[in-house]
C-alpha positions in Angstrom: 35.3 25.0 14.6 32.4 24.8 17.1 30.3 24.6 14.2 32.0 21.8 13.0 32.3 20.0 16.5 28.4 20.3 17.3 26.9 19.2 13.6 29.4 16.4 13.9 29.1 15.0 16.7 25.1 14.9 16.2 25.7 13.3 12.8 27.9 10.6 14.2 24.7 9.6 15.8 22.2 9.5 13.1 24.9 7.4 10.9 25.4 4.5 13.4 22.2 4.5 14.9 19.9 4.2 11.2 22.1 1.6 10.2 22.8 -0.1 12.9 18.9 -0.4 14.5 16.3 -2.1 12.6 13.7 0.1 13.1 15.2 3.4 14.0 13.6 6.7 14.7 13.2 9.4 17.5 10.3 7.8 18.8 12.1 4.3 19.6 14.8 5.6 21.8 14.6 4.3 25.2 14.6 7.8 26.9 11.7 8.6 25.5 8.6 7.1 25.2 4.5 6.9 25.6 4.0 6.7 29.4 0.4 6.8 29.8 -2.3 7.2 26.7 -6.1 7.5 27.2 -9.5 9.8 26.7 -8.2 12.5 28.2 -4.9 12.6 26.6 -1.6 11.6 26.3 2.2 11.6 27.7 5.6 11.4 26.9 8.3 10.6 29.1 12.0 12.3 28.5 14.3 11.0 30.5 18.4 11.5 30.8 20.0 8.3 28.8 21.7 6.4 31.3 24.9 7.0 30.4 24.8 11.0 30.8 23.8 9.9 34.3 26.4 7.2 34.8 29.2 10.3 33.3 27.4 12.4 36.3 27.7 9.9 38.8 31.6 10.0 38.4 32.0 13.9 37.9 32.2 13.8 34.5 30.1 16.6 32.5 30.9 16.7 28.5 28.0 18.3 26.4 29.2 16.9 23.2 28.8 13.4 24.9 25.2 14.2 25.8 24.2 15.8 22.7 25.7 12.3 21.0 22.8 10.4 23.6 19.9 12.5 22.6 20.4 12.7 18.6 18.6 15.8 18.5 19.4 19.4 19.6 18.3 23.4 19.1 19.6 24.3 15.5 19.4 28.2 14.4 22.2 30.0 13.6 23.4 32.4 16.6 21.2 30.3 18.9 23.7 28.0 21.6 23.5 24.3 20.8 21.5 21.9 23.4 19.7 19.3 23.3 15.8 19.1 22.1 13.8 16.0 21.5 11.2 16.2 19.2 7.9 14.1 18.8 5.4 14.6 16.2 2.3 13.6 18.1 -1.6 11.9 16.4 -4.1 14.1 18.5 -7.4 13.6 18.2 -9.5 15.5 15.3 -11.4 17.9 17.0 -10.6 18.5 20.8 -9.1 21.8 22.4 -5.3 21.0 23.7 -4.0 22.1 26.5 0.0 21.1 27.5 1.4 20.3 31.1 4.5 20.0 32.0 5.6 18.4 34.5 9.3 17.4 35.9 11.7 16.9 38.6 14.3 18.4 40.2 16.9 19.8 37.8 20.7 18.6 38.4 22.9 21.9 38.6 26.5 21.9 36.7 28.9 24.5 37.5 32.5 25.1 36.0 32.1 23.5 32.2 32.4 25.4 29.5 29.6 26.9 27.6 27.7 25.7 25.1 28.6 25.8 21.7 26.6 28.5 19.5 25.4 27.5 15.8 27.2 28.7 13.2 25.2 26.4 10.4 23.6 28.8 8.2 25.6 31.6 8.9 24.7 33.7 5.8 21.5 34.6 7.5 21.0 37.1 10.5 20.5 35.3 13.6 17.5 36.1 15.8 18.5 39.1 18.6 20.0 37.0 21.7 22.0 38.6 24.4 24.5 35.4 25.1 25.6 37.0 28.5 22.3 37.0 30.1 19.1 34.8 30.5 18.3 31.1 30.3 18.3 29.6 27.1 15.8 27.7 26.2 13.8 29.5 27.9 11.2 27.1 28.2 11.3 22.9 29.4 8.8 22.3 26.7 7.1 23.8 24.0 3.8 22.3 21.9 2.9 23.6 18.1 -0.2 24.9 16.9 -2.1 21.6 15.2 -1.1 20.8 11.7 -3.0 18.1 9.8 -1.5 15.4 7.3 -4.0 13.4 4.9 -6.9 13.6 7.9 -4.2 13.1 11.3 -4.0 16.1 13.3 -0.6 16.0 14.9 0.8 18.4 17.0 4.5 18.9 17.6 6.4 18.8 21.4 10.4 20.2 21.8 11.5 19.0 24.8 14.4 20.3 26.6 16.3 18.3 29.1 19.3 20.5 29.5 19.1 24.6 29.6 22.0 26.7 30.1 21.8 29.9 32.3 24.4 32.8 31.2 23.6 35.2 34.6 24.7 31.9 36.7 27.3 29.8 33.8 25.4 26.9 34.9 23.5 24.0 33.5 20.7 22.7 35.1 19.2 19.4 33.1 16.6 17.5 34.2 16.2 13.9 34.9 12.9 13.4 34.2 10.2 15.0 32.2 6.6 14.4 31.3 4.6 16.3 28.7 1.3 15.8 28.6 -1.1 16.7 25.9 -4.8 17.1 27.6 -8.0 16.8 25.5 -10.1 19.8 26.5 -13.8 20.9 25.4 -12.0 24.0 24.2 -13.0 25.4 20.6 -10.3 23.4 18.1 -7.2 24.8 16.2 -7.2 23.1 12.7 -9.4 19.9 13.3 -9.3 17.2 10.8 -12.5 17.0 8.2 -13.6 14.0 7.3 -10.6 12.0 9.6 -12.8 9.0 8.9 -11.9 7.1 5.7 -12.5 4.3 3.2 -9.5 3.1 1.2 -6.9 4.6 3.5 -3.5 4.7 1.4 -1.5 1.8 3.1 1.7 3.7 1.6 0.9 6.7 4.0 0.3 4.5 6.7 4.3 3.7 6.6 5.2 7.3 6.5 2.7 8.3 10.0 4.0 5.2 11.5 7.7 6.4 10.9 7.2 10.0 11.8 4.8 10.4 14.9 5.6 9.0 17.8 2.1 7.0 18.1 1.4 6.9 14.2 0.2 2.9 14.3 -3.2 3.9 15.9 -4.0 5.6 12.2 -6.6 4.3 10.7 -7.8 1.9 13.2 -11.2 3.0 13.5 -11.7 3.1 9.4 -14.8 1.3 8.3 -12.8 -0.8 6.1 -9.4 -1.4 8.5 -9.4 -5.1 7.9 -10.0 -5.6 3.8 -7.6 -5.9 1.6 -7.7 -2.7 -0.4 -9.7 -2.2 -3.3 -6.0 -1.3 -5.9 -2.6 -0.9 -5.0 -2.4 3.1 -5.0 -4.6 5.7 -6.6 -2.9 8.5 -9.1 -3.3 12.2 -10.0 -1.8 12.3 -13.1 -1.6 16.0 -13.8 -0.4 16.9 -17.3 0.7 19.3 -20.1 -2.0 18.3 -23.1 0.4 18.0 -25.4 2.1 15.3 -22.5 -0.4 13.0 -22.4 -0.5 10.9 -25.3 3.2 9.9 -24.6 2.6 8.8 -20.9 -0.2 7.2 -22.0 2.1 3.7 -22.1 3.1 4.2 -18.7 -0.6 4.9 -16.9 -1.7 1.9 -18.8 1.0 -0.3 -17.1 -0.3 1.1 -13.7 -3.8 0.5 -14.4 -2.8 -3.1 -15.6 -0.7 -3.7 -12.3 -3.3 -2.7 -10.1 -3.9 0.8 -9.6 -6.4 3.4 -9.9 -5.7 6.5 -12.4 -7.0 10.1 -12.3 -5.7 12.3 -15.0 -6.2 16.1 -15.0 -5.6 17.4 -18.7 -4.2 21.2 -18.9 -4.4 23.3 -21.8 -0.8 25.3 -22.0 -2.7 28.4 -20.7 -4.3 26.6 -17.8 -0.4 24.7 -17.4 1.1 28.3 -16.8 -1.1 29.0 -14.3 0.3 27.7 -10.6 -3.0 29.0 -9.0 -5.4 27.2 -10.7 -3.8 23.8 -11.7 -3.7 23.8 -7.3 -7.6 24.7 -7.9 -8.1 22.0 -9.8 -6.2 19.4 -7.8 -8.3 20.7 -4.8 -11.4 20.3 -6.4 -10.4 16.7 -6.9 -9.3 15.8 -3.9 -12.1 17.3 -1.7 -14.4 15.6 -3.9 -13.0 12.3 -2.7 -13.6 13.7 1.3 -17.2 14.6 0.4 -17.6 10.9 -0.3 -15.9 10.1 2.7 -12.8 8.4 0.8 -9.0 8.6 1.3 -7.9 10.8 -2.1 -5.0 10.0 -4.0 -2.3 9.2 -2.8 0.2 10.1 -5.8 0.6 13.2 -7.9 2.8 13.2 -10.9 3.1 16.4 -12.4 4.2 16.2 -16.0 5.3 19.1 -18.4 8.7 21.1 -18.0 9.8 23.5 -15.7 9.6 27.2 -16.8 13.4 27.7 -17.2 16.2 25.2 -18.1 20.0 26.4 -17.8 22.0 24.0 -19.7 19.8 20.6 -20.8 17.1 21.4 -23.7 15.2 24.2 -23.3 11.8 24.3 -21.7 9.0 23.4 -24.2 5.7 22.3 -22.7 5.3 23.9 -19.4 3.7 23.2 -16.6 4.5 25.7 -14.2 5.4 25.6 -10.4 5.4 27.8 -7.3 7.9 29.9 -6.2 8.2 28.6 -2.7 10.8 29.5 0.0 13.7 29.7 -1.8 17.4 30.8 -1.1 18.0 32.0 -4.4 16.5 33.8 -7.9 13.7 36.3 -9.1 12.0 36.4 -11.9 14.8 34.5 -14.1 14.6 31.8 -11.3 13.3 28.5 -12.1 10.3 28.0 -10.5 10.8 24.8 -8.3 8.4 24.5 -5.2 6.4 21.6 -6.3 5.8 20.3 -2.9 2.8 22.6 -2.3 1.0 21.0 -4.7 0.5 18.4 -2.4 -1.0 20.6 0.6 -4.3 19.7 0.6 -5.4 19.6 3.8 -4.8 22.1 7.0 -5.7 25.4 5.5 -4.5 27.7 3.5 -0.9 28.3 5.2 -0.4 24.7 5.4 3.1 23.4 4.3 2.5 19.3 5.1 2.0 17.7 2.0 -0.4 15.0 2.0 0.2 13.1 -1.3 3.2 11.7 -2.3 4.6 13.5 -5.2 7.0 14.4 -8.1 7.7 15.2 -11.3 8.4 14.2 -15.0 10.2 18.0 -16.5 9.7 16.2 -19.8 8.0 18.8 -22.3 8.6 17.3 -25.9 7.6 14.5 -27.3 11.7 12.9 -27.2 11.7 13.9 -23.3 8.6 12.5 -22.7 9.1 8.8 -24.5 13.2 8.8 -23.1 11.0 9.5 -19.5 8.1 6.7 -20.6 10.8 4.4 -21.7 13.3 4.3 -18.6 10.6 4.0 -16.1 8.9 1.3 -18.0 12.3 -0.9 -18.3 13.2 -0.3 -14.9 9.4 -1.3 -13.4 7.4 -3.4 -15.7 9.9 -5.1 -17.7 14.0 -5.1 -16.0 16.5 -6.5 -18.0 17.4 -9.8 -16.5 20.3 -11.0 -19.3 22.5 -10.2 -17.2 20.9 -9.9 -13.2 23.4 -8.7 -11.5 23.1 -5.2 -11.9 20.5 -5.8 -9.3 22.7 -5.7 -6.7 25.3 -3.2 -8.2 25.4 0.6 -6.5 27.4 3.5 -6.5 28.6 6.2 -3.3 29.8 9.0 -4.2 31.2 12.8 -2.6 32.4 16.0 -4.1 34.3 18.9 -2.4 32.6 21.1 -4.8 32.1 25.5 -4.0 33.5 28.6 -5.4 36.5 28.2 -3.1 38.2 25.1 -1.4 36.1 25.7 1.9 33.2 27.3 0.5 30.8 24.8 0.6 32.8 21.7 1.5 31.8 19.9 5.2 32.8 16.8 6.8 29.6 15.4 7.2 29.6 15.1 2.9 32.0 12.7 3.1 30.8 10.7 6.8 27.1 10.8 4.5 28.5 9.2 1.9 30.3 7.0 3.7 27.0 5.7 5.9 25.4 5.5 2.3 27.9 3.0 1.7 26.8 0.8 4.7 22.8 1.5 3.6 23.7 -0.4 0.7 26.2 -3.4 1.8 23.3 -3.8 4.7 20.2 -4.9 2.1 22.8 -7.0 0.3 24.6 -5.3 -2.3 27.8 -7.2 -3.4 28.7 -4.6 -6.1 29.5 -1.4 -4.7 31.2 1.4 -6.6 32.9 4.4 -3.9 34.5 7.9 -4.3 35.7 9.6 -1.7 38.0 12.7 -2.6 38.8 15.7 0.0 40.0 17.6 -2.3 38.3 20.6 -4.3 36.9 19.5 -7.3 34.6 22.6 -8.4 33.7 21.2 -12.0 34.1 17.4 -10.4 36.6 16.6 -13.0 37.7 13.8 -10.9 34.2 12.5 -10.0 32.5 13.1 -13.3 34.0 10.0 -15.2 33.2 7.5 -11.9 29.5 8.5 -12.9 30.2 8.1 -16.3 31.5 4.7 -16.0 29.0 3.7 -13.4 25.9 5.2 -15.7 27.6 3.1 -18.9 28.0 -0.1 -17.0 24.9 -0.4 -15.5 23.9 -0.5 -11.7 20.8 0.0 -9.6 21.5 2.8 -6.8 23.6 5.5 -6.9 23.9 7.9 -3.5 25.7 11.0 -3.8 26.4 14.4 -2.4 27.6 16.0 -4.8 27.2 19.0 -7.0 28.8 17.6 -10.3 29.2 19.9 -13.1 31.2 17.5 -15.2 28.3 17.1 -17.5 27.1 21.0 -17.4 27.9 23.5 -15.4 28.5 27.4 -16.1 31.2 27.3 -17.0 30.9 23.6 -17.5 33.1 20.5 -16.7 35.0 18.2 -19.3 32.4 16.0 -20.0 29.5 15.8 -22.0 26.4 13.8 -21.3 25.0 13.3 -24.9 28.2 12.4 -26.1 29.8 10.3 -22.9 27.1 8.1 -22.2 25.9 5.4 -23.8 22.6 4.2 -24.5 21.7 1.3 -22.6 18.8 -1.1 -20.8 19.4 -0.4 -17.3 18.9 2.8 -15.7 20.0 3.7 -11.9 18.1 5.8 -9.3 20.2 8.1 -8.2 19.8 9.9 -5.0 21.7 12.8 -4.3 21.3 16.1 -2.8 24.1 19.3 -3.0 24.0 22.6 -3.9 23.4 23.7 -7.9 23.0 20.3 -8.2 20.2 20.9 -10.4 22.7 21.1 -13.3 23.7 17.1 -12.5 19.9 16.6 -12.4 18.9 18.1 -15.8 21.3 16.1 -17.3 20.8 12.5 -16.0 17.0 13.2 -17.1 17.2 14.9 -20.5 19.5 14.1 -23.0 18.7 11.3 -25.3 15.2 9.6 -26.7 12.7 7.0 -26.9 15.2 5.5 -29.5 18.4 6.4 -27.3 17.5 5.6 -23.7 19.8 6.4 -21.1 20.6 8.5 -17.9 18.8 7.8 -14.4 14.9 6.6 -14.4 14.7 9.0 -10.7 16.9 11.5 -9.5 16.8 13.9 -6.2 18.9 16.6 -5.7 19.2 20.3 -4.1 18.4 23.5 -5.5 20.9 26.5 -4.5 22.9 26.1 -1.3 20.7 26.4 1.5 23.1 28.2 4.2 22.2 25.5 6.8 24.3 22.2 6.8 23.1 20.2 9.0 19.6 19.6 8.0 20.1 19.2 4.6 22.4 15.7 5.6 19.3 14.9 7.7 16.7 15.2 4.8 19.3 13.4 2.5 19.7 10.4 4.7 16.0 10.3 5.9 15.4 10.4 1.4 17.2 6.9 1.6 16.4 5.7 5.0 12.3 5.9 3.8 12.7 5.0 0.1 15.3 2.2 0.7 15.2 0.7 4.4 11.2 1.9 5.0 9.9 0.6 1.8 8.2 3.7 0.7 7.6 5.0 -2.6 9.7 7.7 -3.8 6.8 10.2 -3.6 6.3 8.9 0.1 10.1 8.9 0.5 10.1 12.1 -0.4 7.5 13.6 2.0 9.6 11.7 4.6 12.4 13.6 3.9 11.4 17.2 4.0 9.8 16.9 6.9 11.2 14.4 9.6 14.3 17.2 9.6 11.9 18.7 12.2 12.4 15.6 14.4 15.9 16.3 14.8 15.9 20.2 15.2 14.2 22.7 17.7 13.9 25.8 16.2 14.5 27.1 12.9 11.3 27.7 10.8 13.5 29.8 8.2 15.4 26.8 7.0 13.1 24.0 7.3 10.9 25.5 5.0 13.6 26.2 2.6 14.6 22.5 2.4 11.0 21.7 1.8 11.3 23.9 -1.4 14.9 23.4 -2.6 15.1 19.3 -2.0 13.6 18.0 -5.4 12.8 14.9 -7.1 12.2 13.6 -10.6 10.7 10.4 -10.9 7.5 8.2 -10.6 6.2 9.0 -7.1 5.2 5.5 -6.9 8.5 3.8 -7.8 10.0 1.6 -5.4 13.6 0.1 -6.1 14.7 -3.4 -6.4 16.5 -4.7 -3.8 17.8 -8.1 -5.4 16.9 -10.0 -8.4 13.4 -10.3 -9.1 11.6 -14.0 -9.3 10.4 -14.9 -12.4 6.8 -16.7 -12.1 4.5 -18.6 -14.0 0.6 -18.6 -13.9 -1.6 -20.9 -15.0 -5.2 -19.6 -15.7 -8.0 -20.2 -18.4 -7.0 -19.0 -21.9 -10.7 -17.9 -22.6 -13.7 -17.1 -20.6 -17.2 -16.6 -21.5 -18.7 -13.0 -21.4 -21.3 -14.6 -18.9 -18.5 -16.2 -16.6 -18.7 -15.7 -12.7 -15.0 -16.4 -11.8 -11.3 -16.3 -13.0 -9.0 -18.7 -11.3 -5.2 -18.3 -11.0 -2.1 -20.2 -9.8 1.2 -18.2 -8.9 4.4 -20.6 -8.8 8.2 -20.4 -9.0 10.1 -22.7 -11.1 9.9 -26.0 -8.9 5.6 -25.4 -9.2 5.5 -24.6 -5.6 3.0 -21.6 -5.4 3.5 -18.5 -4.1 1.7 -16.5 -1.1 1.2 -13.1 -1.7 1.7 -12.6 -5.5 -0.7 -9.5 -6.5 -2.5 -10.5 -9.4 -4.6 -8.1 -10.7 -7.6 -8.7 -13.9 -7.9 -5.5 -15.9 -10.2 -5.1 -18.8 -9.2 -1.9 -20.8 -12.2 -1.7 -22.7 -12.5 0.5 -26.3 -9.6 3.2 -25.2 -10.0 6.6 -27.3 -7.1 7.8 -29.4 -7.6 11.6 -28.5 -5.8 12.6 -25.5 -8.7 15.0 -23.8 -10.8 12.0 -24.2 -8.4 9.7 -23.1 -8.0 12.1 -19.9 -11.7 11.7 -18.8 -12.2 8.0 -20.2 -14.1 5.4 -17.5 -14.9 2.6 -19.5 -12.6 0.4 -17.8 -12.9 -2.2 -15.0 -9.7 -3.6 -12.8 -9.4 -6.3 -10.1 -6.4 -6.5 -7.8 -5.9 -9.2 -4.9 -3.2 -11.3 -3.3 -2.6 -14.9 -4.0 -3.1 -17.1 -0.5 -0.5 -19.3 0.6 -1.2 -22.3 -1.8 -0.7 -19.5 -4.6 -3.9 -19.7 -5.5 -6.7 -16.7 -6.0 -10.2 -16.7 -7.2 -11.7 -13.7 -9.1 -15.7 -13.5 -8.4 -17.0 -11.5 -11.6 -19.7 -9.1 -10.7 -21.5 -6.2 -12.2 -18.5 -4.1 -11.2 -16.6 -6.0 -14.0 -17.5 -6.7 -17.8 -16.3 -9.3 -19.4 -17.0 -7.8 -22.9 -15.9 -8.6 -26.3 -11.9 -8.4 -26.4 -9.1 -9.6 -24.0 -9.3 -9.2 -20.4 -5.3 -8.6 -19.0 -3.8 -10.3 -16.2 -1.0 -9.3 -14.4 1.1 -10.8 -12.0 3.4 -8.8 -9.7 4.9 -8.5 -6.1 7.6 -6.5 -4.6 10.4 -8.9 -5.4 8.4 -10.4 -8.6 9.2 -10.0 -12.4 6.0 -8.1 -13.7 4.7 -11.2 -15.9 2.1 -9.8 -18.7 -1.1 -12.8 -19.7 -4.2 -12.3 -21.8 -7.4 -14.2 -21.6 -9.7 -14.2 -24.5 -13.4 -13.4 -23.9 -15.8 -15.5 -26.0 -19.4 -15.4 -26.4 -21.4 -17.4 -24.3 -22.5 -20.4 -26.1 -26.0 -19.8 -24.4 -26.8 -16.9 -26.6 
């Protein structure tokens, strides 16, 4: 029960407060704050929200009430529950760090009870504590050693405003506290190489904005701060050889859209190998730092996973790591894909910098169902009938070996704050189960999804395990058999325990000739013992990808790490979470959030190989143009057949730029782009724009 009270209460919190403020995150709460920034360093103000002081001022002392103020708190099973606030803090790349701690006069509360002690991940042996002596936390303030993310060294501060002594039963919390980081000539822990950069990924700009506290001074000193970026986002597409040739559709629709591709071609020897296909992606990446530019920015790993329980079984494998995980051994499906993305830090590093997922499609059926879902939900939506646009699902299970095994309140209050994500941004069409009561197999859940999946809709957000389609033993439906093929294909974001099962399924059963299930999926691997913080990486999963506007890779990295913002303490489970919360999907998918607008474009049906400009006009359907249309010139050149040539083929030129506000945008042909024999592509798209597909003949100059 005091579980049940603490995690609650918290959760209450993060509900209201990310739907109801606009730009919520730690950093933008009133009690805490940048104070003073310079040279020498910085500080961070904590002070107590003015209502715990008001509830003071007339006697009143209730530690759930406070712990409801702050939004964050100490979380580690056996460990008493108080508040922390965490900051993730930009320090700069190579200076010693040194923090003080300054504060004044504690406030001394006698005669309440005490705190509540953490019972969240109780299947794991709490850290030795004698409870009937000391003061806990022992410390005001705490700072981390320096991580780095994509070339920001951050360090992290735990703040404590209220400690609890057992010797005395008394609280003593402080009104004011500062923490300040000071930039010393000490020898640096972890600094940044290369923190300089050209091309800096404007998608990882949104997630360092969003999770430290002073993440808008990234980038400000980059060379190239004020251009408009040279594409939209820059790939690592790292593949299964026998994978290629059927995503081959797909990295051509990026290229033609306006981004840069880097494929990384594995034999099936080199695809088994977890150690050196991170090698490889080092190699690449550090190649980019030599040259002083920002890497990629996506990595989408295709092939399968090693082991498959209930969907078809594994065929082309590219393998993973084994990770932190809470369950398995050698029959274990290895899942810990995340740390392929930790590039920079050193060796124990477990930031990822890149924004990443995975296609487990390892035949040529998986691989054109995968190809062909992602294709008709970016590049070409079905628009017969729009308003699946604005159609979503919620959903919650009581699922568990046992009516209370793994059920929680906070399932159910998730889903139902899911529900207000999705009437905020507009949606009119909203399907919603909510059912307390057991439903291992989700018997009564399963043929919502089913009907949701076969009608159509854009969103779905779950917690839920869901064995209805598989499951050992399985549930009363059957995914091959129940759903239909169709033309619209949900993301569905979900995370639970074996939800893996639920995951497999959406992604694997049908073909490029019978498409259907969900174009992305999350979900949870195992059951992590602790409760609270997988709600937290769950709702941060939808508060990046659909209020933040970040890519699902980006969205991704958002969620397995900004738990840390919300929890002091607990190293065991937050790395757990990092390996066990998974995604399938293109990392550089973004959702739509209404109907798209279809455009028109008027440019020159031919131009001369010797031509020095390519004008376009972007307009609606009353010829008004439109302001910031990306349009975006690619010329494909002679592309190989063979897939290992295709993997290392150059021969291509692309332009990407924004229409101004008249619509209007002017491509100046240079050596950087040949207008050779052939077509040259143009495409038109936008974040709420129809993907509209042009060709412009080349012709031979009539000079020669």
């Amino acid at each position: 029960m005091r579980k049940l009270i603490a995690v609650l209460v918290l959760f209450q919190v993060l509900l209201c407060n990310t739907i109801l403020a606009k730009d919520f995150s730690p950093k933008s709460l009133s009690y805490n704050k940048i104070s003073n920034s310079s040279a020498s360093g910085i500080t961070i103000s904590t002070d107590l929200p003015e209502q715990v002081l008001a509830n003071h001022r007339t006697g009143n002392f209730e530690l759930n009430d406070i712990l409801q103020s702050y939004g964050g708190a100490t979380h580690e099973f056996g460990i008493p529950v108080l508040p922390c606030v965490s900051n993730f803090i930009v320090v700069p790349p190579a200076a010693g760090l040194e923090l003080k701690i300054t504060y004044d006069e504690p406030i001394t509360i006698t005669g309440a009870a005490q705190p509540n002690i953490c019972e969240d991940g109780g299947d794991v042996e709490a850290d030795n504590f004698n409870l009937n002596s000391g003061l806990h936390p022992q410390t005001i303030a705490e700072m981390s050693q320096p991580i780095v993310i994509r070339g920001v060294r951050l360090v992290k501060v735990d703040t404590y405003p209220i400690q609890y002594n057992y010797e005395s039963e008394s609280y003593l919390y402080y009104p004011h506290i500062e923490t300040e980081i000071c930039y010393t000539d000490a020898p640096p822990v972890n600094p940044v190489r290369n923190p300089t950069r050209r091309n800096r990924s404007r998608e990882f700009l949104k997630y360092i904005k969003e999770f430290a506290i002073n993440g808008d001074i990234v980038g400000r000193d980059d060379p190239d701060r004020d251009r408009a970026p040279e594409f939209l986002g820059h790939y690592l597409v790292v593949s299964h050889e026998n994978c290629l040739e059927f995503a081959r559709p797909f990295i051509e629709w990026r290229r033609k859209s306006g981004y840069k591709i880097d494929i990384l071609n594995l034999t099936a020897n080199q695809a088994r190998n977890s150690a050196l296909v991170k090698r490889e992606i080092q190699e690449r990446y550090d190649e980019y730092l030599n040259n002083g530019i920002d890497p990629f920015d996506y990595i989408l790993l295709i092939g399968d996973r090693n082991l498959y329980w209930e969907s078809p079984r594994a065929e082309w494998i590219l393998h993973s790591f084994f990770g932190e995980s809470t369950w398995g051994g050698d029959d274990f499906a290895y899942h810990a894909d995340y740390l392929y993305a930790c590039l920079e830090g050193g060796n124990n590093d477990r930031y990822p910098d890149v924004g990443i997922s995975r296609w487990h499609s390892g035949s040529r059926d998986q691989m054109e169902l995968t190809v062909g879902r992602t294709l008709a939900y970016e590049a070409e939506p079905h628009m017969d009938n729009p308003a699946w646009f604005r159609r979503g699902a919620v959903y919650s299970q009581n699922w568990g070996h046992r009516p209370s095994s793994a059920w929680h309140i906070t399932i159910q209050s998730n889903a139902r704050w899911g529900l207000g994500v999705l009437d905020r941004i507009g949606f009119n069409d909203i399907g919603f189960y909510e059912n307390f009561t057991w439903d291992r197999r989700a018997n009564s859940l399963g043929p919502n999804i089913r009907d949701w999946l076969n009608d159509g809709c854009n969103i779905m957000l779950g917690r839920a395990e869901c064995y209805y389609f598989d499951g050992s033993p399985p549930g009363e439906g059957n995914f091959d058999r129940d759903i239909e093929d169709n033309v619209v294909f949900p993301i569905n974001l979900n995370h639970a325990g074996h939800a893996e099962f639920y995951a497999e399924a959406l992604t694997r059963y049908g073909s490029g000739n019978h498409l259907k299930g969900a174009v992305a999926t999350t979900w949870g691997w195992g059951a992590p013992g602790y409760t609270a913080p997988i709600s937290a990486s769950w709702m941060e999963m939808i508060n990046g990808f659909v209020l933040k506007d970040m890519p699902l890779g980006w969205a991704r990295i958002h969620a397995i790490t900004s738990i840390e913002r919300y929890f002091g303490g607990g190293a065991r489970y937050i790395l757990e979470n990092k390996t066990e919360f998974d995604v399938f999907g293109d990392p550089g998918l973004k959702p739509w959030l209404g109907v798209p607008e279809i455009v028109s474009v008027e440019f020159p049906e031919s131009v001369t190989s010797d031509s020095k400009r390519i004008d376009c006009f972007v307009y609606d359907d009353e010829g008004t143009g439109i302001a910031g249309a990306q349009v975006t010139i690619y010329n494909p050149g002679n592309i190989p057949d063979n897939a290992e040539e295709y993997a290392d083929y150059d021969e291509y030129c692309m332009k990407t730029q924004l229409t101004a506000s008249n619509g209007e945008t002017v491509f100046v042909i240079d050596d950087d782009f040949q207008l050779d024999e052939g077509t040259v592509l143009l495409t038109i798209t936008g974040r709420d724009i129809r993907p509209s597909f042009n060709q412009i003949e080349i012709v031979e100059s009539l000079d020669r």
